[in-house]
C-alpha positions as CSV (number, residue, x, y, z in Angstrom):
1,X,28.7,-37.8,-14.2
2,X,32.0,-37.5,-16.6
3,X,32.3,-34.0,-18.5
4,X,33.3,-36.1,-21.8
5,X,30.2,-38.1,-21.1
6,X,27.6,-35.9,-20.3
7,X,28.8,-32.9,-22.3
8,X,30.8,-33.7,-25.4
9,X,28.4,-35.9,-27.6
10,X,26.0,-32.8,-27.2
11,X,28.3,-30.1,-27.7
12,X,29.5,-32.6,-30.5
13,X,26.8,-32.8,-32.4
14,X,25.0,-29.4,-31.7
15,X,28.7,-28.4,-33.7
16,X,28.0,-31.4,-36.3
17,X,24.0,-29.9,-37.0
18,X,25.3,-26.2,-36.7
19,X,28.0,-27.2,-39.6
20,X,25.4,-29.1,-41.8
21,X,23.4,-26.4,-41.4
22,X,25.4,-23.5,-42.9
23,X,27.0,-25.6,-45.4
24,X,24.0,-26.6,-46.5
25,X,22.4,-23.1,-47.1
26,X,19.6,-23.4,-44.5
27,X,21.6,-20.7,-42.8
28,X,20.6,-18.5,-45.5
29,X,17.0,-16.6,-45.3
30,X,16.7,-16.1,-48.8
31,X,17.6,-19.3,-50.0
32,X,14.8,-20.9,-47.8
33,X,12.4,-18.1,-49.1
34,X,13.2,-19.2,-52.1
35,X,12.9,-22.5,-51.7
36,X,9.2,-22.0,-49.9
37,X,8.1,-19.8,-53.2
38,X,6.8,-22.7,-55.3
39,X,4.9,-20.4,-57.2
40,X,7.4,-17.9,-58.1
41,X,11.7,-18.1,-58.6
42,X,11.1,-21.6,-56.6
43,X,14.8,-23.2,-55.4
44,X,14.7,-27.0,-55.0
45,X,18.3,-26.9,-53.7
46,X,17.1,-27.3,-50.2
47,X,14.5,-30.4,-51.2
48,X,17.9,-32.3,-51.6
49,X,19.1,-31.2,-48.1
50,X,16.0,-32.4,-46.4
51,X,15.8,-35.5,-48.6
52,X,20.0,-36.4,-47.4
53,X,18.3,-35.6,-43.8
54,X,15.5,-38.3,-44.1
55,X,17.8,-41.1,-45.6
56,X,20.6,-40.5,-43.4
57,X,17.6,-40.8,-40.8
58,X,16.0,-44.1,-42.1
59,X,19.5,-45.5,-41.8
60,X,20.2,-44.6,-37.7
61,X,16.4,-45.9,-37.7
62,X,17.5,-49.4,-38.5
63,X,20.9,-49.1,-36.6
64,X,18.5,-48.5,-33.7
65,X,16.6,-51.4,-34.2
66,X,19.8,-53.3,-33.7
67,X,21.2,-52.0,-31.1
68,X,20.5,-52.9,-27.0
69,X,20.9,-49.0,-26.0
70,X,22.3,-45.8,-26.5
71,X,25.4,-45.2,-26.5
72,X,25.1,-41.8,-24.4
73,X,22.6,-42.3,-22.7
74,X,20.0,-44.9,-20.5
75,X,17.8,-45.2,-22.8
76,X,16.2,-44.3,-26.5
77,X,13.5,-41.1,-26.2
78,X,11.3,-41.5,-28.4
79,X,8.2,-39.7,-29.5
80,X,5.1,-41.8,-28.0
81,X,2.3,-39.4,-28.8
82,X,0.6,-40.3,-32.5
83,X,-2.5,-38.0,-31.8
84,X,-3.0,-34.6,-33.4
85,X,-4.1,-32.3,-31.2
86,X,-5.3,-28.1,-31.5
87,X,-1.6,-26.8,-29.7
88,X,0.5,-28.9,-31.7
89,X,-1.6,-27.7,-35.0
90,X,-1.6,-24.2,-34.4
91,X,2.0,-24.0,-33.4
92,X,3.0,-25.8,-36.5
93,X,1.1,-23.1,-39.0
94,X,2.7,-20.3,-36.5
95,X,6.1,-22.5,-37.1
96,X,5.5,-22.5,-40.6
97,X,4.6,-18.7,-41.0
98,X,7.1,-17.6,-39.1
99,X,10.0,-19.5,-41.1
100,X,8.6,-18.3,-44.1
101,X,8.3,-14.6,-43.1
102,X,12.0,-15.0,-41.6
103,X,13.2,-17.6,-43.7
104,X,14.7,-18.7,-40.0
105,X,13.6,-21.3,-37.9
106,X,15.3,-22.1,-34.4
107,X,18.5,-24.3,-35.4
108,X,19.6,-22.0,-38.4
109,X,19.2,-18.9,-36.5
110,X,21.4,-20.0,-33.6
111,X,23.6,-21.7,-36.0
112,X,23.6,-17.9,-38.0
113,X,24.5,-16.2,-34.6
114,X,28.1,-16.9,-35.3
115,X,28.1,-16.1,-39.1
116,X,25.7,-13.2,-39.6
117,X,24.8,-11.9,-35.8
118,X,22.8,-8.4,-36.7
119,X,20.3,-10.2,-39.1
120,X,20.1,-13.1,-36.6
121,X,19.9,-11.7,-33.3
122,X,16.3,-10.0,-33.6
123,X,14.8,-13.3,-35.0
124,X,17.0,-15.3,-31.8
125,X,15.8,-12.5,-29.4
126,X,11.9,-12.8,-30.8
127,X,11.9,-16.7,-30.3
128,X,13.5,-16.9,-26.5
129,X,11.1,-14.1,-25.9
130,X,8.1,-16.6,-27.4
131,X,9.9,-19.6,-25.4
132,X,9.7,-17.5,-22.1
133,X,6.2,-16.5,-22.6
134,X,5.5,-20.3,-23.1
135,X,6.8,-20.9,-19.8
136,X,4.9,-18.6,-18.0
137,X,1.6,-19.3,-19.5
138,X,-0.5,-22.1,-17.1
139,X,0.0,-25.5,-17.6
140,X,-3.0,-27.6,-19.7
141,X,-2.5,-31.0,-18.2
């Protein structure tokens, strides 16, 4: 296992997302607030970020289909589950409260660790905390 193998396209694109991410604004609580208030000052600026995000998608989608593998990797991981179950429904509305309440979710907030680190860091600190408690809880399966 080769360090520029193994750890650079990670670290590569973790600095790729992190960049998108605060260029784009979703770094920024209030724009995302203001982006979930349809009913008030609604901002449509991030609508274009997430439509980018999808067709840059669909297009690595049909690369994929080409290709014979990964280039990092063994193999392609992807999702094989197409049922909606209670856990995955609940933690999406808690997901989707909580990014409205913070106007955070897990990528920007790491991401706005370096740039703004004492409005981040109780949001960061609140989700490891729910991440640990995950953990501990017993297994379903």
């Amino acid at each position: 296992m080769s360090f520029a193998r193994n750890v650079l396209p990670p670290l590569a694109s973790g600095l790729l997302f992190g960049a998108g991410l605060t260029v784009s604004g979703m770094t920024d609580p209030e724009r995302v607030r203001g982006f979930l208030d349809i009913f008030g000052n609604w901002d449509p600026t991030l609508a274009f970020v997430m439509g980018g995000a999808v067709l840059v998608m669909a297009v690595a989608w049909r690369i994929r289909l080409s290709m014979i593998g990964p280039v990092f990797g063994e193999a392609f991981s992807l999702p094989d589950r197409t049922d909606f179950d209670r856990p995955l429904i609940i933690g999406a509305i808690l997901f989707g409260i909580g990014w409205g309440v913070a106007g955070l979710c897990p990528g920007p907030a790491v991401a706005s660790l370096v740039l703004a680190p004492a409005s981040a860091a109780g949001f960061t600190a609140a989700m490891l905390a729910g991440m640990l408690l995950h953990r501990m809880m017993p297994s379903r399966s």
